[in-house]
LOVEXDO-462871 format. One record per residue (C-alpha): x, z, y; residue number from 1. Coordinates in nm, 2 decimals. Layout:
<lumvexs>
((X; Z; Y); NUM);
...
</lumvexs>
This chain:
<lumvexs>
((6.64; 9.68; 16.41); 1);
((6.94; 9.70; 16.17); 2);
((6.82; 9.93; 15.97); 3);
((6.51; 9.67; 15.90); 4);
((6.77; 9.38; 15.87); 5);
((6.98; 9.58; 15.57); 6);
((6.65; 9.69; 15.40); 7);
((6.51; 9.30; 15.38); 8);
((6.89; 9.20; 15.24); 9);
((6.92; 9.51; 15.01); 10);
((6.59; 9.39; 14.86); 11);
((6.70; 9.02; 14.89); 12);
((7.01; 9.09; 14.66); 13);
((6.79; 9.34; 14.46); 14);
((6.54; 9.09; 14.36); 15);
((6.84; 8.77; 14.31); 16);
((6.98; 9.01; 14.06); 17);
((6.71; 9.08; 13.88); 18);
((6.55; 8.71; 13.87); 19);
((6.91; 8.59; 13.80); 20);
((6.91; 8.84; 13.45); 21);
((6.57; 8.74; 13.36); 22);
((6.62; 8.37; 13.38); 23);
((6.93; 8.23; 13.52); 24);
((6.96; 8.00; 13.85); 25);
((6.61; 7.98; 13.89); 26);
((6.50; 8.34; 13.84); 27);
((6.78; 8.41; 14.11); 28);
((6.61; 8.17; 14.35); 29);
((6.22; 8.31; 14.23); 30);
((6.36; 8.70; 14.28); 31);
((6.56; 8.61; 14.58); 32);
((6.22; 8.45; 14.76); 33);
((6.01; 8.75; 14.58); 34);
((6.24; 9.01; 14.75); 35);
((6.24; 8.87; 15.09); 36);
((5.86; 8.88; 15.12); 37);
((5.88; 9.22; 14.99); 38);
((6.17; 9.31; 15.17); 39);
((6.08; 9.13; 15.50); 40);
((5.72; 9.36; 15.49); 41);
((5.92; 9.66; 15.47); 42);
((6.20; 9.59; 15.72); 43);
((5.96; 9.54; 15.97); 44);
((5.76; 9.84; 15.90); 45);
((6.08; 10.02; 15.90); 46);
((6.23; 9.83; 16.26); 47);
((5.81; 9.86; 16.36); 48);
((5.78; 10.19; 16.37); 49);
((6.12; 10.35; 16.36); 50);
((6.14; 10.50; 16.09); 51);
((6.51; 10.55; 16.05); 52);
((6.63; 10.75; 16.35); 53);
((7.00; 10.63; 16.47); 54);
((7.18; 10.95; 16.41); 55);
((7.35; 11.11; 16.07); 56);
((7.04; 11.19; 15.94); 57);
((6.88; 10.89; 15.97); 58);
((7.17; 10.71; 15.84); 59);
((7.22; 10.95; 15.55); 60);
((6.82; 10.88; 15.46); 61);
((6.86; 10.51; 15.47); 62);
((7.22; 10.51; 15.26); 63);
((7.02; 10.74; 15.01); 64);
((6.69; 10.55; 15.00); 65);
((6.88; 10.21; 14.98); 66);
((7.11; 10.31; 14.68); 67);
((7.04; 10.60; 14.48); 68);
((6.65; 10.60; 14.56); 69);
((6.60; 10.25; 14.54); 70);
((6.37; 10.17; 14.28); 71);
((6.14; 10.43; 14.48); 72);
((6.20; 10.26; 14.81); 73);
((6.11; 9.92; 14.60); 74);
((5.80; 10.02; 14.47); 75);
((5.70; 10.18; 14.80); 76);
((5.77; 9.81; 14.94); 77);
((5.52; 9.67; 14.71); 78);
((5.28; 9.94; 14.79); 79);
((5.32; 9.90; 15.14); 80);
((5.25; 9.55; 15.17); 81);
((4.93; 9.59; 14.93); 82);
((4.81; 9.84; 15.22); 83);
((4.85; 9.56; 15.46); 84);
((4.72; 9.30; 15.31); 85);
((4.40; 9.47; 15.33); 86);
((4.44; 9.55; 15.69); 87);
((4.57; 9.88; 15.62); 88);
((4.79; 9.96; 15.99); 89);
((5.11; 10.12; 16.03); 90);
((5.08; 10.53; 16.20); 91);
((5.37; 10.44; 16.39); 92);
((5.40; 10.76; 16.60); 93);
((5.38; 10.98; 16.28); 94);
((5.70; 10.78; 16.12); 95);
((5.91; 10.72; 16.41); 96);
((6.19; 10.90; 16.32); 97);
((6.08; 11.09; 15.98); 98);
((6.24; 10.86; 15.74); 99);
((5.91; 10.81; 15.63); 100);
((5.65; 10.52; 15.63); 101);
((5.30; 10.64; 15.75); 102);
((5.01; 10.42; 15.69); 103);
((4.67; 10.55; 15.87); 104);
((4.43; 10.47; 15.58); 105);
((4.51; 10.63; 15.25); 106);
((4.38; 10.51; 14.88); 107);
((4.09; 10.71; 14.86); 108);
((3.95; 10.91; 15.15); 109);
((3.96; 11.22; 14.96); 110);
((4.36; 11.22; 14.91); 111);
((4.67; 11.10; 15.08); 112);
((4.92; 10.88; 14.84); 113);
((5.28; 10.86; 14.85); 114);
((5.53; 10.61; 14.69); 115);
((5.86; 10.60; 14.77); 116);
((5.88; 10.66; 15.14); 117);
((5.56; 10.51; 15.20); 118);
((5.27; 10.77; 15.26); 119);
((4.90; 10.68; 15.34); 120);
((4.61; 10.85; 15.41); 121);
((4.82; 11.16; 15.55); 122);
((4.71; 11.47; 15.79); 123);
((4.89; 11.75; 15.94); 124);
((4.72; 11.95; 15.69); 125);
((4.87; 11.80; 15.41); 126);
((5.18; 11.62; 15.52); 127);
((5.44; 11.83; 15.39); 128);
((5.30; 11.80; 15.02); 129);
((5.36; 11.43; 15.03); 130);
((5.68; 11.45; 15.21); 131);
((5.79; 11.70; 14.91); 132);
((5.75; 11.40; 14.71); 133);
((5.96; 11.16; 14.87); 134);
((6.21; 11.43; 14.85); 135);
((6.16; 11.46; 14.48); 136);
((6.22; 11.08; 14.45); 137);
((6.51; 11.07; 14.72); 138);
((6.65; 11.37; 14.46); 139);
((6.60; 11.22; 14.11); 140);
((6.66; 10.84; 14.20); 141);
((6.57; 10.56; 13.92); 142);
((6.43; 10.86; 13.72); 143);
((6.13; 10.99; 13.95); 144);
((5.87; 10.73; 13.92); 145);
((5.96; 10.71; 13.49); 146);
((5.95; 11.13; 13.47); 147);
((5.64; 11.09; 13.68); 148);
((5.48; 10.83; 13.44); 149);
((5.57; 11.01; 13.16); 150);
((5.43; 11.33; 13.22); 151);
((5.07; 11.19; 13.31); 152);
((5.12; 11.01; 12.99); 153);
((5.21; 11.34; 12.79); 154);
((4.93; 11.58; 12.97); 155);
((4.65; 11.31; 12.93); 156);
((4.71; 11.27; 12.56); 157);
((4.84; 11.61; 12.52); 158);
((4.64; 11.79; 12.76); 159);
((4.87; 12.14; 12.70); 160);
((4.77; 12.24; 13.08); 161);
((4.45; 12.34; 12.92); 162);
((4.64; 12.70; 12.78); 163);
((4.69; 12.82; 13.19); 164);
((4.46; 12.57; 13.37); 165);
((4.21; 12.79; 13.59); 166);
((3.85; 12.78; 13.41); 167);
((3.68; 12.93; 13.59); 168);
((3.71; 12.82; 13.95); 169);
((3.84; 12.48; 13.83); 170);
((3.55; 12.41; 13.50); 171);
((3.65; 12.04; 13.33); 172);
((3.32; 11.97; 13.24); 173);
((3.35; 11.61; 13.31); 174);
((3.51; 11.32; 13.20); 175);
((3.62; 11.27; 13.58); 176);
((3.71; 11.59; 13.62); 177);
((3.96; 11.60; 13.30); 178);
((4.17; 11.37; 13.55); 179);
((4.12; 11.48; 13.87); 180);
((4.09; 11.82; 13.83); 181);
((4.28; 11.86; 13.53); 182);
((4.56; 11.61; 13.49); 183);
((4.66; 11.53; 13.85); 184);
((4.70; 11.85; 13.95); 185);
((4.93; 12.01; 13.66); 186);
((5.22; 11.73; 13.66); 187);
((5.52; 11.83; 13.77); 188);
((5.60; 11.67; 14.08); 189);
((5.16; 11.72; 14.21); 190);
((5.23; 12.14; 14.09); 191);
((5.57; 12.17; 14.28); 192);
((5.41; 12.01; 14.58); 193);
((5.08; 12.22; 14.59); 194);
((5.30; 12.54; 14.55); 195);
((5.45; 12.43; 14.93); 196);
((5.10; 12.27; 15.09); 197);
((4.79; 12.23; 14.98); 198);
((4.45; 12.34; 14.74); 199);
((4.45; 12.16; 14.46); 200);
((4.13; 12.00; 14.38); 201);
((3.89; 12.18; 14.19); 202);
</lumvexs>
């Protein structure tokens, strides 16, 4: 239960800081309220389903995903609670423990998604891909989600992937397909990930 406790504060103070810089006593009382419904969601997901496990590495995860990784763990927050506003549930015997949130139902029902520590839509067949994510995140910090951004921004206007991307068991002969089959596959974090689990789409 602490660990859920410390998450809803962290993101309490995260959000009062941030609504304070934007616009003074009341942004600090807007972000404050703002990152307790946030915060609140994911502190019980996290107390819920045990997430954390109360040994070192547990507490090493949380310390990590709490400070370094925060803007991650944030944003997986806001993802999180967009999955359960539409009756998403929480896999709670897959994330006791993992330092990961599971939700059952993914995005889309072709592919699992992971932001932050939140995964949804996972299997056994494909969980270590998204947990190499989360590691990517807990590893870059504040600079995961940006780097991430950045290079579907590059390779969708700059499509350089197109010089090794496999033609012929992969065609793009779709607008669709230029995305899914083309883009998503080739960023960096998607590539590292499919070189340790998973077929790419083709």
């Amino acid at each position: 239960m602490i660990f859920g406790i410390l998450s809803a504060a962290v993101q309490v103070i995260l959000g009062a800081l941030f609504g304070f810089l934007a616009g003074g006593p009341i942004g600090l009382l807007i972000g404050a309220v703002v990152g307790l419904l946030i915060g609140a969601v994911f502190g019980w997901a996290v107390t819920s389903a045990g997430v954390y496990a109360p040994d070192a590495r547990g507490i090493f995860l949380f310390v990590v995903d709490h400070t370094w990784s925060l803007l991650n763990t944030v944003v997986g927050a806001i993802y999180l609670t967009v999955h359960l506003i539409f009756g998403h549930s929480l896999d709670r015997p897959t994330s006791s423990g993992s330092g990961r949130v599971s939700v059952v139902e993914g995005v889309s029902p072709r592919y699992a998604t992971t932001i932050g520590t939140v995964c949804a839509g996972s299997s056994s067949g494909i969980q270590r891909h998204e947990d190499v994510h989360i590691f990517q995140g807990r590893l870059l910090g504040p600079l995961y989600i940006p780097l991430v951004l950045a290079n579907y921004v590059l390779f969708t206007i700059a499509p350089v992937w197109l010089l090794y991307h496999d033609h012929t068991n992969a065609p793009i002969n779709r607008f669709t397909r230029y995305f899914e089959i083309g883009v998503y596959p080739h960023v960096w974090n998607e590539a590292i990930a499919y070189r340790i689990q998973g077929t790419p789409p083709r």
